[in-house]
N, C-alpha and C positions, 0 to 999 in steps of 0.2 A: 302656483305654477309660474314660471321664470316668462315673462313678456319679452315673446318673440320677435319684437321691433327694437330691443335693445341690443346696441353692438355690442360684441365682445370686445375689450380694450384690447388694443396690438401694442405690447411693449419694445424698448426698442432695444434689442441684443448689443448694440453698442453705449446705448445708455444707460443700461442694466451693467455693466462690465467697470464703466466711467463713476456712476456712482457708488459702487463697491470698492473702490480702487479709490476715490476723493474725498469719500465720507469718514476714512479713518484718520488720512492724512488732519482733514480740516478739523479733527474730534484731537486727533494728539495736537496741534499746534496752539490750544491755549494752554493745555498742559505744559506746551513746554515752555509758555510764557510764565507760569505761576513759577514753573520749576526754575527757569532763570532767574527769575527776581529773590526766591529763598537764596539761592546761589550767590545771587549775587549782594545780598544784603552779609550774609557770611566772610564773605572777600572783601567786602568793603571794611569790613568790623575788625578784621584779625589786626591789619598792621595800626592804625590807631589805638588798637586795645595795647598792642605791645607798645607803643610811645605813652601810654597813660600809665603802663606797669614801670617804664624806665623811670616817668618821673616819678612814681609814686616810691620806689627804691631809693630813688637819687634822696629825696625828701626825707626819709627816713633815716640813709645814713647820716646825714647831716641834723636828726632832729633826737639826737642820742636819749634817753633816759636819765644818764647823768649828769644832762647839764641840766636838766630839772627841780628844781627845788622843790624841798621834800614838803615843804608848805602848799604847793600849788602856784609860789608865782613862777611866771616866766622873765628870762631873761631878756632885757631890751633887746640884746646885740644879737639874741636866738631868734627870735620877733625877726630880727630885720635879714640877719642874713637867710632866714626863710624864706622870706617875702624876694628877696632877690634872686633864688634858686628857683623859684616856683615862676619869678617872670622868667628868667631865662629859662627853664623847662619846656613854659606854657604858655610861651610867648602872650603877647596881645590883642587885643581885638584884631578881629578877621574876617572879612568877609562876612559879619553877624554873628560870625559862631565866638562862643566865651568860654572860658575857660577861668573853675575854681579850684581852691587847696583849703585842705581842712588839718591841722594838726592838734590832736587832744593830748592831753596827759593821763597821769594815768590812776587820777581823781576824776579825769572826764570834763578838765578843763581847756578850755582854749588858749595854746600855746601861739597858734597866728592863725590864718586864714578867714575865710568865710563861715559864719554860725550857722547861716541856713543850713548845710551841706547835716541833713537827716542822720542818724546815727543805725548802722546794719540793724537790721530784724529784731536778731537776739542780741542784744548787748555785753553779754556775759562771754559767747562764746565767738563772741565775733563773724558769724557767720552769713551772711548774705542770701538767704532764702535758699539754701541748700545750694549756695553755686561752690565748684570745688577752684579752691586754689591752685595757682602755677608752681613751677618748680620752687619759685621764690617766695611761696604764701601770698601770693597777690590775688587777689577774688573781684568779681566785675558786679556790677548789678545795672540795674536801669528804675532810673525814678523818676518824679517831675522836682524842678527846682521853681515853685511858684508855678507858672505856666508852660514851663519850657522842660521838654524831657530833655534827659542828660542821662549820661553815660558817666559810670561811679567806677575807679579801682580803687581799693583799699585794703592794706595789711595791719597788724597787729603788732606793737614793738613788747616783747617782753618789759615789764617792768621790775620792782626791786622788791617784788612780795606784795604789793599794796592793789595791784592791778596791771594791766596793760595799756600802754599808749596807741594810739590809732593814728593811722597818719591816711587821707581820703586825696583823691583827684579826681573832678570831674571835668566833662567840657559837654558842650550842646552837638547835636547830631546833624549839622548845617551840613558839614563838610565829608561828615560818612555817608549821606543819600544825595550828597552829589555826584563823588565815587561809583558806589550803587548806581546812579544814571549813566553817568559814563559807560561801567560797566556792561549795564544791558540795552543803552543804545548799538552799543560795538557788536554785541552779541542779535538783538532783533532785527536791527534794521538788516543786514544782510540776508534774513528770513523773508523780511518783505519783498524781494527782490528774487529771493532762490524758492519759493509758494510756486509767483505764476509761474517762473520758467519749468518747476516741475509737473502743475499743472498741463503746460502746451508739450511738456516731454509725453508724458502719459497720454493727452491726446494723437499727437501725434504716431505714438507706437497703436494704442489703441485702431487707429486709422488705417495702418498699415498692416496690422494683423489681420482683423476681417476683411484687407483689400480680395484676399481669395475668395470671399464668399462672394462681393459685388461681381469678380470677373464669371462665377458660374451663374450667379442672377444673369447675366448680362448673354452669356453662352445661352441659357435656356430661352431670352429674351427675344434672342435674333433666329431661333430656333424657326422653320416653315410649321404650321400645325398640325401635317404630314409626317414631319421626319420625328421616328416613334427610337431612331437608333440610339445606343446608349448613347451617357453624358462620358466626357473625356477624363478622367482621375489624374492627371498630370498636374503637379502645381496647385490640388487641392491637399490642407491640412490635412493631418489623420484624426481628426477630433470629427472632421467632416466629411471624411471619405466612406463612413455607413449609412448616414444619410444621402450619399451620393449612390451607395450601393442600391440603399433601398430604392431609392426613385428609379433608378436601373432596372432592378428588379420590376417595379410598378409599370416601368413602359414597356420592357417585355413581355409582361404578360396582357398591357394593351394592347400588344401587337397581333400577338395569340389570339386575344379576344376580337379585335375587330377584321384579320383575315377570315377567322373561321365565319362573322359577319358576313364576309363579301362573298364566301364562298358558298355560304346557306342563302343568300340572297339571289345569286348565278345560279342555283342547283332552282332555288323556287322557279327562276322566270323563265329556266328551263322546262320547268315539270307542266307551269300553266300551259305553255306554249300547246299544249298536244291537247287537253280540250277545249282552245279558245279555236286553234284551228279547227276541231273537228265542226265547232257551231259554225262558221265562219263556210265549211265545204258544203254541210248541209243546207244553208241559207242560199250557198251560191247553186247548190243541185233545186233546190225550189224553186227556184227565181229561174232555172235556165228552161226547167220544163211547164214551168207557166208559159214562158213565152215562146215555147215551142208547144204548146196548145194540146200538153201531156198531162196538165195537172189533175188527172184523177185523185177521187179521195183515197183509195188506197196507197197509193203515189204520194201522197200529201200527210196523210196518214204518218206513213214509214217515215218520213223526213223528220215529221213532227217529233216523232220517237228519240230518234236519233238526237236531234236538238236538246231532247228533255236530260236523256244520258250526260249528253256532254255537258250541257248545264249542272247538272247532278254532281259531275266528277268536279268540274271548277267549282263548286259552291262545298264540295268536301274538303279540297285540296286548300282553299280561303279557310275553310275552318280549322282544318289543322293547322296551319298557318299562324292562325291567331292566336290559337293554343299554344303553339309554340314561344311565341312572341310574349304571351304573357307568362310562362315561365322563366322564358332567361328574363322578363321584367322583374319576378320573383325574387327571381336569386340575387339580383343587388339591393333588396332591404330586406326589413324583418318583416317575416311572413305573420298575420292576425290569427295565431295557433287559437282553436278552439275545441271540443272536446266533441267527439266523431264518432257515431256507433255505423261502425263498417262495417256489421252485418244489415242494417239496416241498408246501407248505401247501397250494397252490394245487392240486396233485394231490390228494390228499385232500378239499378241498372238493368237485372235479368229481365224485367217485365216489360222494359221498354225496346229488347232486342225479341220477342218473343211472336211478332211479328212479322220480323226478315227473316228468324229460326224456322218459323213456319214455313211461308214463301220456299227455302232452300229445301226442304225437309229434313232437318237439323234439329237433333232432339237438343233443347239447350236446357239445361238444370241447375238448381243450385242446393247446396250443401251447408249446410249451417242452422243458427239457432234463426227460426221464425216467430221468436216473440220481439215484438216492439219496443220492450220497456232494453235500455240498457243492459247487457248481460255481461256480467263481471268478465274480466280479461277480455274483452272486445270491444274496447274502449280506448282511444287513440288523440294526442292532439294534432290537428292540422287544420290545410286549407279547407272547405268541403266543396268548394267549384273543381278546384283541381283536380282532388281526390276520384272527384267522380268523374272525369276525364280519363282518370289513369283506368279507373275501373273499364270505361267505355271503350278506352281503344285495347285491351286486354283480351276485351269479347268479341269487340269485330274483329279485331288480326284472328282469334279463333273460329269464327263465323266464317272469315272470307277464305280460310285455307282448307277448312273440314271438307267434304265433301257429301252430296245429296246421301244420306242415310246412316253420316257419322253421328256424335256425339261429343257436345261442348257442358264442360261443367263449372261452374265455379264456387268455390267452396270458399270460408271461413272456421280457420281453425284456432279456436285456443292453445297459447303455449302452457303444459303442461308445469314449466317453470315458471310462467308468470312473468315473462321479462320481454317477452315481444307480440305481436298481433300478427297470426299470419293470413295472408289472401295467395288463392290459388283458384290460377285458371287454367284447365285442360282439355285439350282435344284429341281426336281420332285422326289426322288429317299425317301429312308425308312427313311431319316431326321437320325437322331442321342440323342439318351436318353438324359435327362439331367443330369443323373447322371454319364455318361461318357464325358460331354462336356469338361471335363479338363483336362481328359486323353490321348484324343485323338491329343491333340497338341506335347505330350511326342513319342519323337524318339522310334520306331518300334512296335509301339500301333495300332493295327487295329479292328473297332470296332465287337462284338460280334456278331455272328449268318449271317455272309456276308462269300459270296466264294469267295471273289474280288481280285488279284491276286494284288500284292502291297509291297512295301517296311517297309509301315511304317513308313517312312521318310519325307513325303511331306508337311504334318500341320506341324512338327518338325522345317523343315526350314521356310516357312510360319511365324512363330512365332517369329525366331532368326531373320530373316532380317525386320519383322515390327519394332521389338524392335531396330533394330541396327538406324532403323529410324527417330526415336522417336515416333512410329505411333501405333495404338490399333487397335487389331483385337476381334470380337467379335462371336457367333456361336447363330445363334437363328432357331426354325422353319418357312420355309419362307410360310407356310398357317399354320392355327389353327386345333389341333388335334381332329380329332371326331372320336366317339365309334362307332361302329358296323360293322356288314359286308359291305364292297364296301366302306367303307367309302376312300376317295382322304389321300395319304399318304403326311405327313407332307411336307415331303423336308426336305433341309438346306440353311438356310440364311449365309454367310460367310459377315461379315462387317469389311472392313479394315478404319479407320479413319489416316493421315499420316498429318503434320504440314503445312500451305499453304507457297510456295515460295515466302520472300519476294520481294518488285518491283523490275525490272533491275536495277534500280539504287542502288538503295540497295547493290544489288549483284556485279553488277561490281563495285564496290567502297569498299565491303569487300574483 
């Protein structure tokens, strides 16, 4: 079970937005550091690769095959004028960086240059680890020369049947990864510079987009905790103008809910009013005949009475009251449904009115299954204080309208289909108009041309706990109306319909 002392984290809708929006940027910008530096190792390479192919051509034409001797030696004057091609080519030391030439023959002797300078992969077919040649047969590779990598081009000079001559150029890679630096300082650095400003751009917009939400924070803020009138939709987003709706929605029908408040609250301290004063006349009629030396017990007697009444009426009028009070308490949580045998309830209610039935002489009954044990289809979930509430003011509103020598019933019927629980309460008494039958459910509403001493209250709650049920109550005549004198007065049918309780299993498993 989740420990109810722990807050729920509050994220923050702009920082939720901010990080969704910086988290890709800062996820791509090492990418695009890798992806400059391949870039620019590329760029750096090409135009040096092409001055290592011009010498290695240059070298080549000048290092012919037939000025070769078919012996293997070389000629001094080929020796030298290579050696002087290849400084001018490859010029000299630089900066650290060096630069070698290698020319073989085509026994695979050394016609000039440097020996170290390694011989390609395959020797036979001249080829450099599968690198493809340029227009000209010039092929590249990358090797170490002792400790130093160096960058190799090297072509193949046909020779005169016996084999082919090689002719190689290296140099060290000083000067192509400074290049490369060059390169992608020119390129990064203006990213370190163009990050933050993109960063405070996006904040900035960021800032300015939910400024509409601050200024309705701020509208609700300065709000009186009275004024319940809509919020203003001008100059709110459309992303947030349903949420604007809805709270519109929400405080309308706060409004709803708390006039009808004020107005259930002015109809109560109306309704006490009439027995606080009646205790208040009879106190003052006691008091005045005491001291006008009338206080007979008969006299004192009647007053007493009177007092007990009015007492009576305000301690009924508080009860309904509370009743009420804890139904619409009801209706804003979940109700603790539990499983309800309504015939049982409904027993119990009749026995405890069967006493006031008497007193009136009022035949009061009931109709239904009288065994205790559960009886299938009569079986309901709900509140059971309520419940019985509903049942109770059901029997007094029938009690207090019947008249000396009617007949009050209340019955429990199974639905036939299984699908609902019916309760039903009937009397013999003047029935009720149809054009008042939807009035009479409204709090402190009693029907017209009756003396019947009453709150006004009891269909009111009647109504609010069916509903809090899921269940329908309905008002019908319970015999058909006929004209004339003597004709049998209508009655009232009260029909409560409530949802059938599904099986135990069911329930114990929900």
């Amino acid at each position: 079970m989740p420990d109810p002392r722990r807050r729920v984290e509050q994220r923050s809708l702009f920082g939720e937005i901010l990080d969704w929006m910086l988290a890709p940027l800062l996820l791509l910008w090492p990418m695009s550091l890798g992806l400059t530096w391949l870039v620019a190792q590329g760029i750096a390479n090409r135009p040096y690769d092409r001055e290592l192919a011009e010498a290695a051509l240059a070298l080549a034409r000048q290092a012919s095959v037939q000025v070769i001797a078919a012996d293997g030696a070389a000629s001094p004057d080929l020796r030298a004028a290579l050696e002087r091609t290849a400084l001018t080519l490859l010029g000299s030391e630089e900066d650290g960086d060096f630069a070698f030439f290698q020319v073989l023959g085509t026994r695979g002797q050394l016609v000039a240059g440097d020996a170290r300078l390694a011989l390609p992969t395959d020797s036979d077919a001249f080829s450099a680890q599968g690198a493809r040649p340029d227009a000209n047969g010039v092929q590249f590779r990358d090797e170490l020369l002792g400790d130093e990598p160096v960058r190799v081009a090297w072509l193949a000079l046909p020779g005169d049947g016996e084999g082919d001559a090689l002719v190689q150029v290296a140099e060290t890679l000083g000067k192509r990864s400074r290049l490369a630096t060059e390169i992608i300082k020119g390129v990064l650095l203006p990213q370190f510079v163009i990050l933050p400003v993109a960063v405070l751009l996006v904040w900035l917009a960021l800032a300015r987009g939910i400024r509409p939400l601050a200024d309705v924070q701020q509208r609700i803020r300065r709000r009186d905790s009275t004024d319940l009138s809509p919020i203003e939709t001008g100059g709110v987003p459309d992303e947030v103008a349903p949420l604007v709706d809805s709270i519109n929605d929400l405080l309308q029908r706060l409004d709803h809910t708390i006039a009808a408040q004020r107005h259930f609250l002015a109809d109560a301290a109306h309704q006490l009013k009439t027995p606080l004063a009646g205790l208040r006349m009879q106190a003052e009629l006691a008091a005045r005949d005491i001291a006008a030396g009338r206080g007979d017990a008969e006299t004192m007697t009647h007053s007493l009475k009177q007092i007990a009444v009015s007492t009576q009426r305000a301690a009924h009028m508080v009860n309904q009251l509370l009743v009420m009070a804890r139904a619409d308490a009801a209706a804003g949580q979940v109700l603790q449904h539990r499983p309800v045998n309504l015939a049982a309830l409904v027993r119990s209610v009749v026995r405890d009115f069967v006493a006031k039935a008497m007193d009136r002489r009022i035949d009061l009954g009931y109709e239904g299954p009288d065994d205790d044990a559960p009886p299938a289809g009569l079986m309901l979930l709900g509140e059971p204080v309520l419940l019985g509430e509903l049942v109770r003011n059901l029997v007094d509103n029938a009690l207090q309208y019947t008249p000396a020598g009617g007949t009050v019933t209340a019955r429990v019927v199974p639905d036939p289909f299984g699908q609902v629980v019916v309760l039903q309460v009937e009397d013999t008494g003047p029935g009720i108009p149809l054009a008042e039958r939807d009035a009479v459910f409204r709090p402190f509403y009693r029907a017209l041309g009756t003396q019947v001493d009453g709150s006004g209250l009891g269909l009111a709650i009647v109504l609010e706990i069916v509903q809090r049920h899921g269940g329908t109550v309905t008002l019908a005549d319970a015999r058909p109306r006929h004209a004339g004198p003597g004709a049998a007065t209508p009655g009232a049918l009260f029909t409560v319909r409530f949802p059938l309780a599904p099986p135990p299993a069911a329930v114990s498993s929900a």
